[in-house]
N, C-alpha and C positions, 0 to 999 in steps of 0.2 A: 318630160321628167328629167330632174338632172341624175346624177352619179351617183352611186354609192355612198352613202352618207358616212363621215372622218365617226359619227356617235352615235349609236344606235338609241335613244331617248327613249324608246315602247318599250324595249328589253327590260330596258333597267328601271322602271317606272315604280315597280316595287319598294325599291330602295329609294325612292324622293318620297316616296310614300310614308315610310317608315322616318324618313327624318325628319319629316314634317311635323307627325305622331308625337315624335317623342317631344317634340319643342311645344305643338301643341297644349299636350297634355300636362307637360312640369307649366306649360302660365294659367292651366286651367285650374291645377292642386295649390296653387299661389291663390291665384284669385280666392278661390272656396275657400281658403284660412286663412289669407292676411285683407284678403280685396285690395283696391286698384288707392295709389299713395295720391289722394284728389289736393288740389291746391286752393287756393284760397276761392276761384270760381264757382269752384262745386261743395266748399265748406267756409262754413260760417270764420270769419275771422280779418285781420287787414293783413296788405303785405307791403313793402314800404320797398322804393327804389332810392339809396341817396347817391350824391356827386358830387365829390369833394376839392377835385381837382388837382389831387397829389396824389402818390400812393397812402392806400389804406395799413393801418397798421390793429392788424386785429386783438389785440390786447385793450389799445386804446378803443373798439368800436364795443366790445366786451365791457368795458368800463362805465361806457355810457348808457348801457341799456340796463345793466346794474343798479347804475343811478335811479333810472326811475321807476325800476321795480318790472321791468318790461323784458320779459327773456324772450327769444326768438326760437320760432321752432323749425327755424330752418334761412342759416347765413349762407348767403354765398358772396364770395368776392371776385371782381372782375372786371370786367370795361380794358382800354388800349394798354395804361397802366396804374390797372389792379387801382384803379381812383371811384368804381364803382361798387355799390352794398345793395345787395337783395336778401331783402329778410320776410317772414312770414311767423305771422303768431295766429294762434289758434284764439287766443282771444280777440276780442274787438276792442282796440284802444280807442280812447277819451281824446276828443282835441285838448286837454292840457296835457296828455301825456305825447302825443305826436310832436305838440308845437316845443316840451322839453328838452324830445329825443335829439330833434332841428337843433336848438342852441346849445345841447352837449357836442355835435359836432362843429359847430358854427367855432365853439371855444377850442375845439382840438384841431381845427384844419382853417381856419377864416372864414370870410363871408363870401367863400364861392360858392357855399354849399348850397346844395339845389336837392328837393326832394319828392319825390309822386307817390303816392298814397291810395290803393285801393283797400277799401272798406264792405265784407259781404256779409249781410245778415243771415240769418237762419234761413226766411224766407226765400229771399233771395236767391241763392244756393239751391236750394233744393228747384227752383222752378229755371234757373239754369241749366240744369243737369234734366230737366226733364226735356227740356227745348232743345236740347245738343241731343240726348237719345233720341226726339220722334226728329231732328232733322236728316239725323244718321238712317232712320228708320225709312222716310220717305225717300231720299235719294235712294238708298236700293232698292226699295221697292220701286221704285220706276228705273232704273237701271235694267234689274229682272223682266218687266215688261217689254222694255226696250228690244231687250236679246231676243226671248220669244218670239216678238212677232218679225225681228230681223230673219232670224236663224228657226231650225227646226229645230223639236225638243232635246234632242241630245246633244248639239250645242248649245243652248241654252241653261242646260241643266249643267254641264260640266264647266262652263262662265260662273255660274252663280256660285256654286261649290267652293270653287277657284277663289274666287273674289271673295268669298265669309275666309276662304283663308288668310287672304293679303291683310284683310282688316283685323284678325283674332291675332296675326302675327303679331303687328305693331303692339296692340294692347300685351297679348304674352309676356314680349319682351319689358314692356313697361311695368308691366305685373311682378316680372320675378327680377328684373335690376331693382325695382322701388323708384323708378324715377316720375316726375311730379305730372301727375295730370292737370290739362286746364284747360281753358275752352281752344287756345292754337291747337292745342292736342288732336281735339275734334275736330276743326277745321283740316288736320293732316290727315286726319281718318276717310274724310272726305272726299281732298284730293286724290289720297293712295285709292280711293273705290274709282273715281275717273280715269287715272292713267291705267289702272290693272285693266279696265272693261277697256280701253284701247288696244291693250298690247294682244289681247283676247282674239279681238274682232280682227285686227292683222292677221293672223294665222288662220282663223277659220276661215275667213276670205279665202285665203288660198288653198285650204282645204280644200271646201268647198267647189273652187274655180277647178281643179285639180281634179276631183271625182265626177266632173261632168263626161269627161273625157276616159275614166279609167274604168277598168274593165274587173269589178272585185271576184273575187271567186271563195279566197282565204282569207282567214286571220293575219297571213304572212303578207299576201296583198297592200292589205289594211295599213298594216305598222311601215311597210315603206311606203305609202303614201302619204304617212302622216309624216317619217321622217324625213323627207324630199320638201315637205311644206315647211315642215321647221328651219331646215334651214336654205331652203331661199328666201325666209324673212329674216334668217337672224341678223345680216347686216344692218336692216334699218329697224330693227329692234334692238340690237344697240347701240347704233348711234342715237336715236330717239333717247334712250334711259339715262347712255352717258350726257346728254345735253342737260338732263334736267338735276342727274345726278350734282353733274361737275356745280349747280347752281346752289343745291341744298348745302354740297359740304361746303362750300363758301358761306353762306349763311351760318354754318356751324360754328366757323372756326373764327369767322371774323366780325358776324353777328353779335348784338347786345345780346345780354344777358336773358331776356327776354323773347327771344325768338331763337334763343338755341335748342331748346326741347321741342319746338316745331319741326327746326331743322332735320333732327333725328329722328324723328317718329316718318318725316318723307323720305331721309335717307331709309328704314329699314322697310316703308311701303312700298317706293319702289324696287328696291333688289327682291323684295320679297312678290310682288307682282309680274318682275320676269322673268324669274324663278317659276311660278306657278303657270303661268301660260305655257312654257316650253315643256316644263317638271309633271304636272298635277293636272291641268287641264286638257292638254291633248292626251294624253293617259287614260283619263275619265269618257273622253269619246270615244276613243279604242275601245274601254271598255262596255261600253253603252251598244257602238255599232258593231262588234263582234257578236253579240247577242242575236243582233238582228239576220247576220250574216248565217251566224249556225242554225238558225230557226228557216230560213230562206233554203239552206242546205239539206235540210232534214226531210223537208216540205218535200222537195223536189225527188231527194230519193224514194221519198212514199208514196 
């Protein structure tokens, strides 16, 4: 066993608890009255990428969409320098109105202009969104199996727990900024369930490896053994997170326009999944196996 742990993580369990709660529950009263801001993947509509090859001047990109009677319901401007247009209309535009929009800028910037066009119908959309919910739905559910039959039910239970938080994180946060769902979204919801059930299984490992050998009696027992396990992993539980970290915010910052809300939905899954592993999931075992402990205790004095 090593030393005296610099944080006592058990003690203060209550309070990761609590601020979990509260972040929880403001993306849960978002979702319930605005629901989650879906992008043209999961709603019918087109979204149009142009490239112009100079900077964009948004007065003039205003002008042209004007022109043909085509408002967007959501511009963004961007690429190395600001020579990139990402727009999104809720309607479904007509190839004479797409191929307009092209020679309204074709005439305001030359014939560098370059442009990609997704188109999602009603149908479409909706069977989208049902095939990202059962793929999100099956990956955990086999994740959940996974741990079970690794681990005994109280890590198992306190993994699964953990991990519906890493994944409601990201959605939360995305719920109460408004920022745009799509299927990288999911895809990042995805990942964040894989790296979280690693950082998991790190620590209970050595839980685990750790109570082979130890001798419980107390509650007080318990929480430094959990402390002791936490952090003889947390060197290579953070270097693992910062490797993947340092990969996401580069993608963020230096990433197309198009892969930057993926970016960020990985950045807050994994901070939010090493957070729960050290925060919320060993916590939850404590809680589980102190149970067992005062029941074992009671037994014995009766």
């Amino acid at each position: 066993m090593s030393s005296k742990p610099r944080f006592d993580f058990i003690k203060h369990r209550k309070k990761f608890y609590l601020g979990s709660l509260i972040i929880l529950v403001l993306g849960l009263v978002m979702l319930l009255i605005s629901g989650m801001n879906y992008g043209v993947d999961f709603r019918a509509g087109t979204s149009m990428d142009i490239t112009v090859g100079q900077a964009i001047d948004k007065a003039k990109a205003d002008q042209v969409f004007k022109s043909v009677n085509a408002e967007p319901a959501v511009m963004t401007i961007g690429g190395t320098n600001n020579d990139r247009l990402s727009v999104r209309f809720n309607d479904i535009l007509k190839d004479d109105s797409i191929k307009k929009i092209k020679d309204g800028f074709v005439a305001a910037y030359g014939d560098k202009v370059s442009q990609e066009v997704n188109t999602v119908t009603p149908d479409m959309a909706i069977e989208q969104r049902n095939k990202a919910i059962l793929a999100i739905g099956i990956a955990s559910l086999a994740i959940c199996l996974y741990v079970t039959i690794r681990f005994e039910w109280r890590y198992a239970v306190a993994s699964i727990v953990a991990i519906l938080h890493d994944a409601f994180m990201v959605i939360a946060f995305f719920t109460i900024f408004r920022f745009e769902v799509n299927l990288p979204f999911m895809a990042a919801i995805l990942t964040t369930i894989g790296y979280s059930i690693n950082d998991k299984i790190v620590i209970f490992d050595r839980v685990r490896e750790n109570m082979r050998f130890a001798k419980l009696k107390t509650p007080e027992d318990l929480a430094k053994l959990l402390n002791d396990s936490i952090w003889q992993t947390m060197h290579r539980n953070i270097n693992t997170v910062l490797t993947v970290l340092i990969a996401a915010l580069c993608l963020l910052i230096f990433g197309s326009q198009s892969i930057k809300l993926f970016a960020l939905a990985k950045l807050i899954g994994l901070s939010s999944g090493a957070y729960s592993s050290i925060c919320i999931a060993a916590g939850l075992f404590y809680f589980f196996k102190r149970k067992s402990l005062q029941a074992a205790k009671k037994k014995a004095a009766a």
